[in-house]
N, C-alpha and C positions, 0 to 999 in steps of 0.2 A: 258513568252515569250522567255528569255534566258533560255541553256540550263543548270540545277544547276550540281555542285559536289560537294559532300560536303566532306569534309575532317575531319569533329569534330571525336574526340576521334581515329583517325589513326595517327601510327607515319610513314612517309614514307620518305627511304631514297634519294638521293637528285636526283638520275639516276631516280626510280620511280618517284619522285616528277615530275621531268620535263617529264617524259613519261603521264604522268597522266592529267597535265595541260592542257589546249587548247591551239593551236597554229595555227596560218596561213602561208601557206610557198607556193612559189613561186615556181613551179616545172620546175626551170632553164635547166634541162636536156635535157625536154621532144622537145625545143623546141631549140636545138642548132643544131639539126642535120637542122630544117629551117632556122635559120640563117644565116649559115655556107655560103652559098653559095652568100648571098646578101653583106656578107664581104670581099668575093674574088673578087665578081664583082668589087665593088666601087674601092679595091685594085687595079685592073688590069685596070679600064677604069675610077676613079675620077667621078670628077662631072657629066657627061651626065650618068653614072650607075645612081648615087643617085637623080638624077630628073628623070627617069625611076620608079625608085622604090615607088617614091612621088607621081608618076601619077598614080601608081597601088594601093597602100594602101592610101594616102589620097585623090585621085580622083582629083588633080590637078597639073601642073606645072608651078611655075614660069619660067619669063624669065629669071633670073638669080639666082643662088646658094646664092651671097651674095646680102645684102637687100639693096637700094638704100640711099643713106644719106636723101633724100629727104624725101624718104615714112615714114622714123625715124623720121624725124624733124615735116613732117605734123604730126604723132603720139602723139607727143608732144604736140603741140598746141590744137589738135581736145579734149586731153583728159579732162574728165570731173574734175570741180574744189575741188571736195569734192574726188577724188579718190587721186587727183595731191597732196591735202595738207593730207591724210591715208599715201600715199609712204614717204611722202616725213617727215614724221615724222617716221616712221618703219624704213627708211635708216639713221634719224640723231642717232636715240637710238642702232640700231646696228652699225652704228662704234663705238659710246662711250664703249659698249662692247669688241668689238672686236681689236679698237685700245688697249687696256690694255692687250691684249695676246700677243703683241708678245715679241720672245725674246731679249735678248742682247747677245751676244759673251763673254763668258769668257776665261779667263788664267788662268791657271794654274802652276805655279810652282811644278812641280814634284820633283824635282832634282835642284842645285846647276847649274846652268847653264841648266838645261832640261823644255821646257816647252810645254807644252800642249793649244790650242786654240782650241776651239771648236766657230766655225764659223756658222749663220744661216744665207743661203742664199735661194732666192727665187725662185721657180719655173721658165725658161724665159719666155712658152706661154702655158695657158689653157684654155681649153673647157669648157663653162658650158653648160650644157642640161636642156634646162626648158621643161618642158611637154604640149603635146596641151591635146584635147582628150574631158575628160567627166568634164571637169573645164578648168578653164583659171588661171594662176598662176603667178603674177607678181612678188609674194611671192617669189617665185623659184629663181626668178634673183638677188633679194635683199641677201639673204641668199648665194649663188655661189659668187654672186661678191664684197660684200663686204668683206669677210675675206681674197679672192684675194686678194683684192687692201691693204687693211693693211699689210699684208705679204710684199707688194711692186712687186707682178708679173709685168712683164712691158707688156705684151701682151693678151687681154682675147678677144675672142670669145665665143657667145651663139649663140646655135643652136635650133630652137625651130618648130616644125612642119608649114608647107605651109597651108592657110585655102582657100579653094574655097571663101567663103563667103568675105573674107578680099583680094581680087586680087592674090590672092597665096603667100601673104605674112605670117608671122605669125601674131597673134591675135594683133591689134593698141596697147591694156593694156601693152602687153608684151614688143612692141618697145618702149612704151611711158617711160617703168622704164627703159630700159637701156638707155634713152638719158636723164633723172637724172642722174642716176649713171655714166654718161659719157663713156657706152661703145659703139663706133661704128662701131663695126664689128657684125653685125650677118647675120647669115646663115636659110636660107629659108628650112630646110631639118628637118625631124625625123627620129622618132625610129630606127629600126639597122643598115639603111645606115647613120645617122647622125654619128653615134659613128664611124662608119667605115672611113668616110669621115673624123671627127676630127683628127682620129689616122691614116690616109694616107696620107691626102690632096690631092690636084691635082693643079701644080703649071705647068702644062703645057697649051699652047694656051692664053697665058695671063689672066686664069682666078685666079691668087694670091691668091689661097689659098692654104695657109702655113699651115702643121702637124701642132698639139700644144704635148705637153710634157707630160699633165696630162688630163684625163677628170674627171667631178664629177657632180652629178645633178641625182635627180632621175628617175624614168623612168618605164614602163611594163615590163612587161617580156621578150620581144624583145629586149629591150632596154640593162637588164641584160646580158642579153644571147652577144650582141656583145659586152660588156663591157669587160667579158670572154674571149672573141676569141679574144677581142685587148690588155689583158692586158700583159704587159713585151715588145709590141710595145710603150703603155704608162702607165703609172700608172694611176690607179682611186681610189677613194674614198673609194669604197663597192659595194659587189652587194645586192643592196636593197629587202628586200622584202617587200608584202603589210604593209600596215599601222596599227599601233594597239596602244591602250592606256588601261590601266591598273587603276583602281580607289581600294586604299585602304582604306575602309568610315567604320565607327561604327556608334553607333543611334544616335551620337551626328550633322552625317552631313545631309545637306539637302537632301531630295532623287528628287526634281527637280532640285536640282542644276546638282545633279549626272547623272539622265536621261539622262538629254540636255548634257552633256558634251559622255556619251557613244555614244548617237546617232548623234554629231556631226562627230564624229571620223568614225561611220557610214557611213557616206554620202561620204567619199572619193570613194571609191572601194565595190563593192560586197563581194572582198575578207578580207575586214579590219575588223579586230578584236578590238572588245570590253569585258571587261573581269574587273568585280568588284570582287573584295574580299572585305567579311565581317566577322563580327564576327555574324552579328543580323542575323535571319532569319527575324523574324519582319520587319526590313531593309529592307532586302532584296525582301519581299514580296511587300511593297511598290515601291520600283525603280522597279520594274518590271510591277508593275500598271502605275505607271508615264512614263512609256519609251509606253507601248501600248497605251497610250489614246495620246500622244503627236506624236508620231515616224510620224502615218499619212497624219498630215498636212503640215511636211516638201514638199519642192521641189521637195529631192530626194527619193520619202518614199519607191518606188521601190527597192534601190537601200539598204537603208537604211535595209529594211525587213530582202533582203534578208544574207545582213552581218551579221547583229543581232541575224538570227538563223540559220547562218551556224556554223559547228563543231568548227570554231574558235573562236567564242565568248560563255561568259558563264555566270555566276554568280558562286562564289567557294565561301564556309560558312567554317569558321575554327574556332576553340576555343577560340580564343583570340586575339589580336592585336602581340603579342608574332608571333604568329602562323603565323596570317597573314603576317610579315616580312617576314619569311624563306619562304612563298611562291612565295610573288612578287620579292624576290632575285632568287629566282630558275627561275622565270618567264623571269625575265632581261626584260622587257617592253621598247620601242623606247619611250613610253611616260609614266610615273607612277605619279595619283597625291594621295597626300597624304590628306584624308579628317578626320580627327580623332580630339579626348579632346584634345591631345598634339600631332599637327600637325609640328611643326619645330621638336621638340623631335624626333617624328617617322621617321620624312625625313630624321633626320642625321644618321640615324642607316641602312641606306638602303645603300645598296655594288654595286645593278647591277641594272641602267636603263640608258636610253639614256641621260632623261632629267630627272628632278623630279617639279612638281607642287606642291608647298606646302600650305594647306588649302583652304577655300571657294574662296575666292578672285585673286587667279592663277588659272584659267582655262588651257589644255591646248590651246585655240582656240587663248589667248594672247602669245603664244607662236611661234603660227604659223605664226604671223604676226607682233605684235610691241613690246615685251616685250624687244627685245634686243639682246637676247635668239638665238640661229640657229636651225632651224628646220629641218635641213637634220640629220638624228639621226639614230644609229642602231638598226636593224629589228631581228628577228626572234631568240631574244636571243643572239645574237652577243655583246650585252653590257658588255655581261660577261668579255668581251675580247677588246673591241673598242671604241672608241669615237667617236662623232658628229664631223660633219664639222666645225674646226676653221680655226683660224691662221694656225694652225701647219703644217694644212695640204698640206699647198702650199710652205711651209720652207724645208728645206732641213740641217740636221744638217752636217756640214764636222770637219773633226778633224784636226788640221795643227801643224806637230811635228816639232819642231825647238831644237834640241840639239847639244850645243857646241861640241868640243873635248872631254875636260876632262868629260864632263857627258856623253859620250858617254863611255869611257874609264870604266869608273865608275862601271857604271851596265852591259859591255859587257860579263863578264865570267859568268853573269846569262842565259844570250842570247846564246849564245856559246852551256851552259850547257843544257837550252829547245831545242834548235836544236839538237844535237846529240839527245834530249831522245825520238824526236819527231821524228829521223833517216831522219833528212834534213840538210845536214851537212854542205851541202852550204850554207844554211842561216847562221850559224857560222861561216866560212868562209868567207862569204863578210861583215862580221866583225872584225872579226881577220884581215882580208887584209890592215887593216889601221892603226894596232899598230905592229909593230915587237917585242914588248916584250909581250906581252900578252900570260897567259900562254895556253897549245897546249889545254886541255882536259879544258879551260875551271875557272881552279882555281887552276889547280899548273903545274910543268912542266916548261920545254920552248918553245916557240913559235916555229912553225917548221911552215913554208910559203913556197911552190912551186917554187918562187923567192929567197927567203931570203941566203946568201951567206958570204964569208965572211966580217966582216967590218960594218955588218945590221944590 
């Protein structure tokens, strides 16, 4: 069903490797020049653009941008008991995670009086963007707002699409976690006029709502595309793209454990990629049996089908487990689990994934929901180069120089001497301004100062 490459007995270097791979990519371009214009809107006319834009793409309008405290609270209560005690155990295990990230502020003693602090301070207000669409994702909010709040943001908004079927509010699931997790501001609005909306606000006509600073949460491709045209208005996260999980199995793993975990990853998108490396063809022949006779009775099997054998997913056969590293490191997968004889072994030897699953018993499906773990992960290779959503994200690291006289004295004919070679001579100069004997060039000489006369 998947489509194979097989790699045995080719060496290929690492620019082919990843030319060669499957990938699924988000054709961010194709759809900014549509964008473009629903961000000027929002820009120029705030809230009555972005419930314009809700009544044309999600086919309703609320009465109001932000959700009622009321329609949150009923949320809360109407929610079902066995979902309330799933959240509410996904949210106690991801702060125990996530409270352990953050950092502490160090000193530094550089110098004899010179010192260095490096300060982490927190984001003031952020957006999180939960998705409506072909799922309902409660997930989304736990994940966005818990590593906020450990950061210590003092202000978060979640903006999450208007549902006809729920009075144009967002999905009850979605209110029902943020009045867990204590957050009571959400916004009735999606896709690219939410992000536009976040990164403008519209605080005129008494409708309070305040820009926030950063947005982060994932989203379609609409969604990316104005995360783009707002960012350097505010910071984000990433621009995401679809979903993909990466399974490294030899004969020794299950191949229905494997199936069910390819074709769960499946069921997000059309466009998500699923993608095993093995060493077995054997193996391999099997998960591909296991994934056909099962795929169908999912939910989503439409959905499922056609991910499964689009160009982005595959099965890739290599020589050895050797092999299969240097793949799924070229690969950088948002999700990679390691199914192998010596599965903790093979996981630590891996350089580039979002996340990593190690052996039968780490799915990622516990990842996406209560491992502790954050699920907002880099996409299309980006791992190479980026991290998931933590803490970090919402910190802000500042440097605070505090040096006496003398340590200033100290190292200024270094100062002195990189300015002049960097031919900024001021910058030596509005160091020299504050010693009269410091010598002119830096390290010898006398000091010669614009002021300086006699008796200085």
């Amino acid at each position: 069903m998947l489509t194979r490459i097989d790699l045995r007995g080719r060496t290929l270097g690492t620019a082919e490797l990843r030319r060669t791979l499957p990938r699924g990519a988000a054709d961010v371009d194709s759809v900014v020049a549509t964008v473009r214009p629903v961000v000027e809107a929002v820009r120029e006319h705030g809230a009555d653009a972005a419930l314009e834009y809700g009544q044309k793409f999600d086919g309703v309008r609320p009465s109001s941008v932000r959700v009622p405290a009321e329609v949150i609270a009923e949320a809360e209560e109407n929610l079902d008991p066995d979902i309330r005690t799933a959240l509410v155990e996904a949210i106690r295990r991801a702060r125990i995670v996530h409270s352990a990230q953050k950092r502490t502020d160090t000193v530094t003693e550089v110098a004899p009086g010179g010192f260095v602090t490096e300060r982490w301070v927190p984001v003031d207000r952020v957006g999180l963007y939960v998705p409506g669409g072909k799922a309902v994702y409660p997930s989304s909010v736990i994940m966005n707002a818990v590593p906020a709040q450990a950061a210590g943001v003092g202000s978060l908004v979640v903006a999450s699409p208007p549902q006809a079927d729920f009075g144009g509010w967002p999905h009850p699931t979605i209110l029902a976690a943020c009045a867990l997790l204590q957050v009571d501001e959400v916004w009735a609005v999606g896709g690219a006029q939410a992000v536009a909306l976040l990164a403008y606000g519209d605080e005129s006509s008494g409708t309070g709502l305040e820009p926030v600073d950063m947005i982060t949460g994932p989203g379609n491709v609409f969604v990316t595309a104005a995360k783009r045209l707002c960012r350097g208005v505010v910071g984000i996260d990433s621009e995401a793209g679809p979903t993909e999980i990466a399974v490294l199995a030899d004969a020794s793993a299950d191949p229905v454990h494997v199936a069910y975990d390819l074709i769960s990853q499946a069921e997000h998108d059309p466009e998500a990629a699923s993608v095993l490396v093995t060493d077995s063809a054997g193996f391999a022949d099997t998960v591909d049996r296991e994934i056909a006779a099962r795929h169908t009775v999912t939910l989503n099997s439409d959905r499922v089908r056609e991910a499964l054998e689009g160009p982005q997913s595959a099965i890739v056969l290599v020589d050895d487990i050797d092999a299969g590293l240097r793949v799924v490191d070229a690969y950088a997968a948002e999700h990679l689990e390691v199914q192998t004889r010596n599965s903790a072994a093979d996981a630590a030897r891996v350089r580039n994934a979002g996340a990593i699953f190690v052996g039968a018993y780490s799915p990622v499906p516990l990842g996406d929901y209560a491992a502790g773990s954050n699920h907002v992960l880099p996409t299309s290779g980006t791992a190479r180069h980026s991290s998931g959503l933590s803490v970090q994200t919402f910190l802000r690291g500042i440097h605070v120089v505090d040096y006496d006289e003398a340590a200033l004295k100290e190292i200024a004919p270094a100062v002195v001497t990189l300015a002049d070679a960097e031919r900024l001579p001021a910058h030596g100069e509005a160091v020299r301004a504050r010693f009269a004997d410091l010598p002119a060039d830096g390290a010898t000489g006398a000091a010669e100062r614009p002021d300086a006369g006699e008796g200085q």
